[in-house]
C-alpha positions as a Python dict, from the first residue, in 0.01 Angstrom:
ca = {
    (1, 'X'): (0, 0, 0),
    (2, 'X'): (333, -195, 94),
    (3, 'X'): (108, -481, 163),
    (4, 'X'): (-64, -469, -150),
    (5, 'X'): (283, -428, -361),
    (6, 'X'): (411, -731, -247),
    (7, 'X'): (94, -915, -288),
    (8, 'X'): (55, -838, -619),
    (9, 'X'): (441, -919, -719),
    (10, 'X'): (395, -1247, -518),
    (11, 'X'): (116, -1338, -750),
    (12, 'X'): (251, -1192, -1041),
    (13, 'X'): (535, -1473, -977),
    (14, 'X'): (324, -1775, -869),
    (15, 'X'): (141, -1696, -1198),
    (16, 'X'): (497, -1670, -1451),
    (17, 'X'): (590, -2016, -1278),
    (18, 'X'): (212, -2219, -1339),
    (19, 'X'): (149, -2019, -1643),
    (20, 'X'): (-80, -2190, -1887),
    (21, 'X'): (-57, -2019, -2191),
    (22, 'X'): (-39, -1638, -2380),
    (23, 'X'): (-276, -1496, -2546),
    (24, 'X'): (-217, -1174, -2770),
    (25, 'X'): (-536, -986, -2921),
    (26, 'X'): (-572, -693, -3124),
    (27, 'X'): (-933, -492, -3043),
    (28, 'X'): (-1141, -297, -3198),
    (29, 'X'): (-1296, -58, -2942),
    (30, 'X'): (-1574, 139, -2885),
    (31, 'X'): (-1865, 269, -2649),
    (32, 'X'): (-2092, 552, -2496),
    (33, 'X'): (-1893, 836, -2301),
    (34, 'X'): (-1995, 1121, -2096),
    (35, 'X'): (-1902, 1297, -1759),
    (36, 'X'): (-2042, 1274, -1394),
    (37, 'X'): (-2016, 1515, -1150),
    (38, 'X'): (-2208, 1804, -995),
    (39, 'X'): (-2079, 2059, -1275),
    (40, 'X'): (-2223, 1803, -1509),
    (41, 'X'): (-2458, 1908, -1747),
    (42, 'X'): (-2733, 1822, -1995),
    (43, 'X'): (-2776, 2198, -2108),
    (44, 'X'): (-2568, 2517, -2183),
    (45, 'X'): (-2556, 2777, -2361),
    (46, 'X'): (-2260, 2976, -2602),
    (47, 'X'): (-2127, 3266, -2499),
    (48, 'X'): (-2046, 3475, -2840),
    (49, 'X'): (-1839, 3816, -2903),
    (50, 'X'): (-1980, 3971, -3224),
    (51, 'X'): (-1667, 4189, -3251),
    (52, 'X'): (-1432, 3902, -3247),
    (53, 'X'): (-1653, 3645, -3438),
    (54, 'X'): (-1601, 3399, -3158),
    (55, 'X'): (-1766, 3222, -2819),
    (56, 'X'): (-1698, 2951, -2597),
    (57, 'X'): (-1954, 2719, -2447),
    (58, 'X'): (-2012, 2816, -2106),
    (59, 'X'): (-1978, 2466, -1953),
    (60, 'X'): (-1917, 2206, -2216),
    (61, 'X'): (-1838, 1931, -1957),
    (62, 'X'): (-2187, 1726, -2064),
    (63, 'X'): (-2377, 1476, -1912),
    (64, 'X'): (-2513, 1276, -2248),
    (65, 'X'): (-2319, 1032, -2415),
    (66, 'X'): (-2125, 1040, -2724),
    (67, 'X'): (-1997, 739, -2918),
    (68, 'X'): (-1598, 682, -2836),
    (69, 'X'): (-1391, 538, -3054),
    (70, 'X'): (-1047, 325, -3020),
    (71, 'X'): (-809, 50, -3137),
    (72, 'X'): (-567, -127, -2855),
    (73, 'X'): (-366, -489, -2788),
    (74, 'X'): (-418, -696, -2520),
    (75, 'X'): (-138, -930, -2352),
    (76, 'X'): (-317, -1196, -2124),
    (77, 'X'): (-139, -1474, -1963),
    (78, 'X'): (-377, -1795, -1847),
    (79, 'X'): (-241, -2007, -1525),
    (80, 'X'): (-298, -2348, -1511),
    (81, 'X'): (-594, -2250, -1220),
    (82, 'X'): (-752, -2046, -1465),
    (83, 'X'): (-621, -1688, -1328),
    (84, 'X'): (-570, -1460, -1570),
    (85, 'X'): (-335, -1115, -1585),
    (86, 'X'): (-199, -914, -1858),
    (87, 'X'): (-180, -540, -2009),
    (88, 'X'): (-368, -376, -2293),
    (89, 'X'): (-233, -46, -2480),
    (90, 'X'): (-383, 138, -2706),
    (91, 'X'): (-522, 454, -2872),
    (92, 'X'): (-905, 610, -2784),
    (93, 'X'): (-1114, 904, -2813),
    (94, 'X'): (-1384, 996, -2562),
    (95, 'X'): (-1585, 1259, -2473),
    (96, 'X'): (-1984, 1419, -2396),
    (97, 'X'): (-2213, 1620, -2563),
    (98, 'X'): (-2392, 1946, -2420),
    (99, 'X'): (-2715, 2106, -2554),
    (100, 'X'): (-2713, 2450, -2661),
    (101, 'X'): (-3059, 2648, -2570),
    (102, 'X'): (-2935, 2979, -2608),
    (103, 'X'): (-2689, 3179, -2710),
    (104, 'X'): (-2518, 3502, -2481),
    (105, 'X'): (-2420, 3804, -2714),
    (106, 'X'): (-2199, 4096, -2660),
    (107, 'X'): (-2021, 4355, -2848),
    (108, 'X'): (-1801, 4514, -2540),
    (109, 'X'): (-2119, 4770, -2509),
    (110, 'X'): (-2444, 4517, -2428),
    (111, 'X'): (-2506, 4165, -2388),
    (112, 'X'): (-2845, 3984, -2423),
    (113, 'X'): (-2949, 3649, -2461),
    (114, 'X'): (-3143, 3450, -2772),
    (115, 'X'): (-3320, 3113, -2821),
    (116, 'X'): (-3112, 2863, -2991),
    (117, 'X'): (-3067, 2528, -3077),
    (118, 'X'): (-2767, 2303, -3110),
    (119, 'X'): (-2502, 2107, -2924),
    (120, 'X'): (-2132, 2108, -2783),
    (121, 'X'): (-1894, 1822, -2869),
    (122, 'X'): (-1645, 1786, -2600),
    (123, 'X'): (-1365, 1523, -2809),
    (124, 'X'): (-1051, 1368, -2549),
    (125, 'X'): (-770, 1204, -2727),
    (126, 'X'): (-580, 951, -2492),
    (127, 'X'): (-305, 692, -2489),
    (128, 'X'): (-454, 428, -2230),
    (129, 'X'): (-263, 123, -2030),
    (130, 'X'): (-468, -86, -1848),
    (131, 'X'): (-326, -348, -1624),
    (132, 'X'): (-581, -646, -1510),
    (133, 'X'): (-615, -944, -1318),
    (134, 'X'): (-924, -1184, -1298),
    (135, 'X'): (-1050, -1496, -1351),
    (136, 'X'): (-1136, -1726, -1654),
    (137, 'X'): (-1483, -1913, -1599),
    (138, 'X'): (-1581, -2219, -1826),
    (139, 'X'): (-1219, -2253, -1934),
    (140, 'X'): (-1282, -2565, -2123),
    (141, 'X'): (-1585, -2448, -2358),
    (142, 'X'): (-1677, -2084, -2448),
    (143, 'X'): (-1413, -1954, -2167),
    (144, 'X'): (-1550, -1616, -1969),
    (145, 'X'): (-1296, -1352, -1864),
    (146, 'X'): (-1413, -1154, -1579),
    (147, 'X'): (-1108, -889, -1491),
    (148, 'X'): (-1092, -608, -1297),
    (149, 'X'): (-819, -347, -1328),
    (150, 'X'): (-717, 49, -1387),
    (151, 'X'): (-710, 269, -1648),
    (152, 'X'): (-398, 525, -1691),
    (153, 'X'): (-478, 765, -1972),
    (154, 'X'): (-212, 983, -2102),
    (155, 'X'): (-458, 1317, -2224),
    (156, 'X'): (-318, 1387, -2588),
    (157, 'X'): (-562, 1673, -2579),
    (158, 'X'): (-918, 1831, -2482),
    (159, 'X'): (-1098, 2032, -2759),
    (160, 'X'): (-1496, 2206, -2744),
    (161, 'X'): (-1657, 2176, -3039),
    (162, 'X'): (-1985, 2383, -3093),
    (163, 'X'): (-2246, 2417, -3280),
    (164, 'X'): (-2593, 2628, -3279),
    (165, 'X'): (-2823, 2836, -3462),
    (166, 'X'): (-3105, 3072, -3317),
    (167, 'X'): (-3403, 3184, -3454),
    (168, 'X'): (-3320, 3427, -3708),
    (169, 'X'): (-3098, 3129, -3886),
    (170, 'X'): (-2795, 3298, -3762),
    (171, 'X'): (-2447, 3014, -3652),
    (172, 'X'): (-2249, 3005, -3415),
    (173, 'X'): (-1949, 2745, -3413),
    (174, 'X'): (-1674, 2727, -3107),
    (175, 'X'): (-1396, 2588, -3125),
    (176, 'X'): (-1178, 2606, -2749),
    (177, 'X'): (-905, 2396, -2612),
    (178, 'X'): (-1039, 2231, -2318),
    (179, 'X'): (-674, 2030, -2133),
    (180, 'X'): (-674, 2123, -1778),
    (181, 'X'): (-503, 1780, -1695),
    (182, 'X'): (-256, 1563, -1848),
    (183, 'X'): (-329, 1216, -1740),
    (184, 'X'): (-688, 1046, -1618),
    (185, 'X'): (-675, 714, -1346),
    (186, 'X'): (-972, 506, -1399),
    (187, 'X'): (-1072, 192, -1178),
    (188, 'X'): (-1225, -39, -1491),
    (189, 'X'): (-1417, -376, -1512),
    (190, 'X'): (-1471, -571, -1786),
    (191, 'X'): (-1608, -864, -1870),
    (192, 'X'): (-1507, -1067, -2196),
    (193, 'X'): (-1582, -1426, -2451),
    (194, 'X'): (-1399, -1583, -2742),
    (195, 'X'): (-1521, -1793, -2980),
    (196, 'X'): (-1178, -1934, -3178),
    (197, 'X'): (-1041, -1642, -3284),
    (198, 'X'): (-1274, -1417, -3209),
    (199, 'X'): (-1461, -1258, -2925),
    (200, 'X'): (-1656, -963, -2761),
    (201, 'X'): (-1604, -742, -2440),
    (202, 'X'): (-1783, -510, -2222),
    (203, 'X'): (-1631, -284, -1970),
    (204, 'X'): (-1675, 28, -1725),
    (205, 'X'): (-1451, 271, -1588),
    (206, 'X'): (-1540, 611, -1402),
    (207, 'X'): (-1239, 882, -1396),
    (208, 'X'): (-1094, 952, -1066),
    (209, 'X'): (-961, 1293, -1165),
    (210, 'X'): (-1118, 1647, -1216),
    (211, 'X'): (-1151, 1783, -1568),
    (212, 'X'): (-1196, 2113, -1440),
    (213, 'X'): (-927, 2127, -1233),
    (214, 'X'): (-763, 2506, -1190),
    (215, 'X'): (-1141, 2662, -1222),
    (216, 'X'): (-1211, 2922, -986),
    (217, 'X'): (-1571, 2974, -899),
    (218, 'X'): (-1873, 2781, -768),
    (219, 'X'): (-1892, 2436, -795),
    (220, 'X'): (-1620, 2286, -1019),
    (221, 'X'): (-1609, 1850, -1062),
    (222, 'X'): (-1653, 1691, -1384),
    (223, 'X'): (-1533, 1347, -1402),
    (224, 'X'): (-1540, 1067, -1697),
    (225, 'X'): (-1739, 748, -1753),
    (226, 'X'): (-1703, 546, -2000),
    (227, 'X'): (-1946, 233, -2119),
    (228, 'X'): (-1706, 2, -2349),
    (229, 'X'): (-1754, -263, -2580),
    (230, 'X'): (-1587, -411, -2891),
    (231, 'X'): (-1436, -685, -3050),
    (232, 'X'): (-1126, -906, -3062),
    (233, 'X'): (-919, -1105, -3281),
    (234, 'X'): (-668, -1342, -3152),
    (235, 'X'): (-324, -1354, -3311),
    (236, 'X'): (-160, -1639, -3104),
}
């Protein structure tokens, strides 16, 4: 780690001294979400009170993707040998989305289980830095940016959101705070092009730390992915 640190504030230096040029972007951002993991699902079901008039989904952590949403800034600085390093900080929203097949009712007396159909929206608000370093490739034309980099997430907040109905045409909505943890560490590549003053990006990250962190019981790891792309405008 020592090693690393002063590698990485020897380059940080060689690349303030050669530097090229800075480039500052605003971004659009979006992309396909979900979670990984053995608790992982692409099914669950709601469990519902009658007497209370409200459930929770019994493991909401879900395997399909949902759209994410965002808007961030990017600092880049360009050396001279085409190296490129810089920070972007901004706002997102990820998450996953869960099936519903049935639904488990009880009134403190009996519980039994109906057919149902619906899903569980699992929405993650975040504040994310992401420091990079990389490479521009065909500097001189339509330049490439291939960067590689990390992902701290500040977790504003977790929320369940479900929704099902079973055969009889009867709802049931849930609506559960989710935060177990406060921040998320993603490694993150991305690739990216401009054209003048604008340009396109895609990018990958995978969550290093457990959203079901504190459960108790069987097999507990749920982790996030995230597929990104969006698009960029260059202010200077």
């Amino acid at each position: 780690m020592k090693k690393l640190i002063v590698f990485a504030f020897s380059f940080l230096i060689y690349s303030n001294s050669y530097c090229q040029k800075t480039e500052l972007r605003v971004s659009l951002d979006s992309g396909l979400s979900s979670f990984s993991g053995e608790s992982a699902e692409s099914s669950s079901s709601i469990n519902f009170n009658n007497n209370s008039g409200s459930g929770y989904t019994n493991n909401p952590y879900g395997s399909k993707n949902v759209l994410s949403y965002g808007v961030s800034v990017n600092l880049k600085r360009v050396t001279k040998a085409n190296f490129v390093y810089g920070i972007g900080l901004g706002y997102e929203n990820i998450g996953s989305k869960t099936s519903i097949n049935s639904i488990s009712l009880y009134n403190e007396v009996n519980s039994y289980n109906v057919p149902a159909s619906g899903k569980t929206i699992m929405s993650i608000n975040t504040i994310n830095a992401n420091p990079f370093i990389g490479y521009r490739f065909n500097a001189s034309k339509l330049p490439i940016d291939l960067v590689a980099g990390f992902d701290f997430a500040s977790i504003l907040n977790t929320k369940e959101c479900g929704d099902a109905t079973d055969e009889d045409g009867n709802n049931y909505t849930t609506s559960v705070d989710r935060k177990t943890i406060s921040t998320d560490f993603r490694p993150r590549i991305q690739v990216s092009t401009d054209y003048k003053k604008f340009g396109v990006y895609l990018g990958y990250s995978f969550g290093l730390l457990n959203y079901m962190d504190g459960y108790v019981g069987g097999t507990n790891d749920a982790y996030s992915k995230i597929f990104r792309f969006g698009i960029t405008y260059q202010v200077f």
